[in-house]
C-alpha positions in Angstrom: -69.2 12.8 25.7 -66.7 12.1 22.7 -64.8 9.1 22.2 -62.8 11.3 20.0 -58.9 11.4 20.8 -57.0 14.2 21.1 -54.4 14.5 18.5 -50.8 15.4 19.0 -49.4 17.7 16.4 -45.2 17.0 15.7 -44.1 19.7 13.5 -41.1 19.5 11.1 -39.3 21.7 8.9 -36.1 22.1 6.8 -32.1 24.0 7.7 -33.2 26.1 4.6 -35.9 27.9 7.4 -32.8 29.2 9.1 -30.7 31.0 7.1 -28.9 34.8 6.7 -31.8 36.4 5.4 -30.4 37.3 2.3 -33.0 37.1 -0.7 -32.6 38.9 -4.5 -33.2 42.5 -3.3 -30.6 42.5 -0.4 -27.8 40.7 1.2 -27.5 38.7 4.1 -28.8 40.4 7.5 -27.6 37.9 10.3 -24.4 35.4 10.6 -24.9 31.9 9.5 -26.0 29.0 12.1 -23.5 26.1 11.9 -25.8 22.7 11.4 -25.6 21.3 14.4 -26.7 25.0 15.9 -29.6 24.0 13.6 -30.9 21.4 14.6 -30.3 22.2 18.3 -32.8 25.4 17.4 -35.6 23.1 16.8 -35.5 20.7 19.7 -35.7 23.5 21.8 -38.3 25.1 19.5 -40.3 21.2 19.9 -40.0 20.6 16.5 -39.7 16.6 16.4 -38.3 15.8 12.3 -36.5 17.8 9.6 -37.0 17.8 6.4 -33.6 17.8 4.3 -32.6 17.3 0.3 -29.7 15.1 -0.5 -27.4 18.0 -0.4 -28.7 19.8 3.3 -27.7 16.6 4.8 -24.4 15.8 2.2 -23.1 19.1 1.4 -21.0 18.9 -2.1 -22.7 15.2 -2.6 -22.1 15.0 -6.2 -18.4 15.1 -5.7 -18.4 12.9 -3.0 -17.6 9.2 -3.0 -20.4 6.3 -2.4 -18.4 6.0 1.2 -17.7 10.0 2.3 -21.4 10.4 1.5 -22.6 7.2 3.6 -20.1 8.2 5.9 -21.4 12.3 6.2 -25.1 10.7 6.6 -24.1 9.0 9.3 -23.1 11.7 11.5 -26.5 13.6 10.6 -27.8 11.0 11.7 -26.0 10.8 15.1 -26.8 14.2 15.7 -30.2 13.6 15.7 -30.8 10.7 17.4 -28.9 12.6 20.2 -31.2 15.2 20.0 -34.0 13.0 20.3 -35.1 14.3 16.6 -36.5 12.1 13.2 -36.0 12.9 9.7 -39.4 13.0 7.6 -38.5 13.2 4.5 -35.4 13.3 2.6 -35.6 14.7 -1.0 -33.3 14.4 -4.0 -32.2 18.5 -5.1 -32.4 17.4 -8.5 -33.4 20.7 -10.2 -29.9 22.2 -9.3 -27.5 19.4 -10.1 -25.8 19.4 -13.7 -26.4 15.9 -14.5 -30.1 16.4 -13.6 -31.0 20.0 -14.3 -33.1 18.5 -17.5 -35.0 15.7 -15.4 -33.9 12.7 -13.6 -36.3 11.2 -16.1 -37.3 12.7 -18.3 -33.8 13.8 -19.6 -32.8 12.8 -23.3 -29.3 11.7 -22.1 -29.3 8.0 -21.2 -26.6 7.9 -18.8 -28.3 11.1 -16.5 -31.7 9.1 -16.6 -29.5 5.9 -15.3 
């Protein structure tokens, strides 16, 4: 007989997974989900955390203030604590924003590495 436990699997994944299809060789093929429709998906799917970047979560968040964008988080957050759900990972989109698109760090302008 084992003393080995068995494991419990919790699955996560990103908004990006639900989407209107659309890809370079053809447009959109299905109306967008609002957010919240989102996440609701995955509880009922049992998926127990999503994984966001900075922007999935703040939409426009470089031309947001310090307090819309703490403000904005918050709500995500609400909705998923009411929804029973976790966020795994949260990861900065910094390949797409103008002040980064050269590195965070590794750019040659000071004030973008700052």
């Amino acid at each position: 007989m084992s003393d080995q436990v068995n494991p419990q699997y919790r699955f996560s994944f990103g908004p990006w997974n639900i989407h209107e299809g659309a890809d370079p060789f053809g447009p959109p093929v299905r109306k967008p989900f609002d957010f919240r429709q989102k996440l609701a998906f995955y509880r009922e799917l049992g998926v127990a955390g999503v994984q966001f970047h900075d922007d999935d979560i703040v939409p426009d968040i470089d031309h947001l203030s310090y307090e819309q964008v703490i403000m904005l988080a918050r709500e995500v957050r609400l909705m998923l604590d009411d929804l029973g759900m976790e966020t795994e990972m949260v990861a900065p989109r910094l390949w797409e924003s103008p002040s980064t698109i050269d590195g965070a760090f590794t750019s040659n302008c000071k004030a973008e590495r700052e």
